[in-house]
N, C-alpha and C positions, 0 to 999 in steps of 0.2 A: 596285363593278365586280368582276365576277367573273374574274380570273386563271387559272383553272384550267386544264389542258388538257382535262381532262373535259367531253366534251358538256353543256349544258345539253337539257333534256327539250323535244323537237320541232325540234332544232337543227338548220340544215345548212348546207352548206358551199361555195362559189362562188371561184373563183379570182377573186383582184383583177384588172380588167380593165389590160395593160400590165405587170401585176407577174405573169402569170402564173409560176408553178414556185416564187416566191417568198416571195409570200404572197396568205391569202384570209380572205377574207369572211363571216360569216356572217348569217344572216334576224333573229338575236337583237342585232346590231350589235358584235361582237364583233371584232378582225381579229386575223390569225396567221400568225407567220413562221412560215413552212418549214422542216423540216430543207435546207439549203442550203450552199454555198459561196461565199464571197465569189466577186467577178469582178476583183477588184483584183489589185497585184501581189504582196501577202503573202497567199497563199490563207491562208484560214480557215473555219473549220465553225461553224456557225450550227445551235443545236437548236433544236430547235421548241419556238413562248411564244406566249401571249397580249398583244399591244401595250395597254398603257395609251391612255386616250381623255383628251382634255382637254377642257372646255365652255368655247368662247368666247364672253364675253357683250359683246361691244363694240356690237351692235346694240340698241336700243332694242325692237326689232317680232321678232325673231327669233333666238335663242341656237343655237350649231351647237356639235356633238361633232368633233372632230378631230385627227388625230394626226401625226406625221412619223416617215418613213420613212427608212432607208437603203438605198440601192439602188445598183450600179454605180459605189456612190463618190459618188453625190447626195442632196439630201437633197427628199424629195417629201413632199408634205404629202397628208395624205388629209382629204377631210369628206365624212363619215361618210352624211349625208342622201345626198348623189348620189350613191356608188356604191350603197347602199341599195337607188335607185330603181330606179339602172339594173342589177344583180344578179338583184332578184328582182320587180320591177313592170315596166318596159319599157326594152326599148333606145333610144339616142338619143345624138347625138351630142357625147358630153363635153366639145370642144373647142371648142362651142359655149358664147361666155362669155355673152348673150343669155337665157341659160337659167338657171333655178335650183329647187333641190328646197325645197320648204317642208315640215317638221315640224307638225302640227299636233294632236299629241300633247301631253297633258300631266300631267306636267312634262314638257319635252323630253326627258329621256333613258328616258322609261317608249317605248321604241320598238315601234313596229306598222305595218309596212307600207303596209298599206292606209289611213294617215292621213297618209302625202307625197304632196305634189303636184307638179308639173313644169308649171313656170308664164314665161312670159317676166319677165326683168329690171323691166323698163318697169312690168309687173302690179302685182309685187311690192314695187314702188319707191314709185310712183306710186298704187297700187288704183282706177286711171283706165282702162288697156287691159286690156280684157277678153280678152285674151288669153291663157286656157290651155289647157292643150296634153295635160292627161290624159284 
C-alpha cells in the first residue's frame, strides 16, 4: 500500500460521501484525511495522511478492503468497494443495507472500477435473485 501523499499516476480525488471537508477518496482506492480540526472539545490539527486499508477475509465468496475512521468523536468504518462504487461508477443509496458492492477483481486489492458490481444482498448471498442493479 502506498502511503504517500503524492498522487499516484491517473489519480483522483472525490470527497467521502458524509465525511465531506474531512476526508476523501480516491479511483486508485486510496483514502485521505484532510488537513482539518478536530470537532471535539480539545480542538486539534489534523495534517493531511494517507489511512491505512485493512483486507477482511471472514467471507468465504468475497474479501473487502476496509478502514475506520475518526470522526466528530466516532468511530466509522469505511469499505472501500461501496464508496468506490458510489464515487466514481454510480450514485445510490448507501443507507440502503439491501445492497452490496462486489469486487471482482483479482486479487482483490488489484482495484478497477469498472469490475464492481451493485448487486442486491439476496444475489449475492443466495446467486438465486437475479437481481442486479448495475
Amino acid at each position: 500500500m502506498n502511503l504517500s501523499l503524492e498522487d499516484l499516476p491517473g489519480e483522483k480525488w472525490k470527497p467521502n460521501p458524509n465525511l465531506t471537508g474531512y476526508f476523501a477518496i480516491s479511483n486508485k482506492g486510496r483514502i485521505k484525511r484532510l488537513d482539518s480540526w478536530s470537532e471535539n472539545r480539545n480542538k486539534t490539527f489534523y495534517n493531511e495522511r494517507i489511512i491505512a486499508l485493512f483486507l477482511d477475509t471472514r467471507s468465504n465468496t468475497n474479501s473487502t478492503l476496509y478502514t475506520n475512521l475518526s470522526y466528530n468523536g466516532k468511530r466509522v468504518q469505511i469499505r472501500l468497494y461501496k464508496y468506490l462504487y458510489y464515487c466514481f461508477v454510480k450514485k445510490f443509496d448507501m443507507n440502503d443495507r439491501s445492497l452490496v458492492v462486489i469486487n471482482k477483481n483479482e486479487p482483490s486489492w488489484n482495484l478497477d472500477t469498472s469490475n464492481l458490481e451493485l448487486c442486491s444482498a439476496a444475489y449475492h448471498l443466495n446467486k438465486k435473485d437475479n437481481t442486479r442493479l448495475s
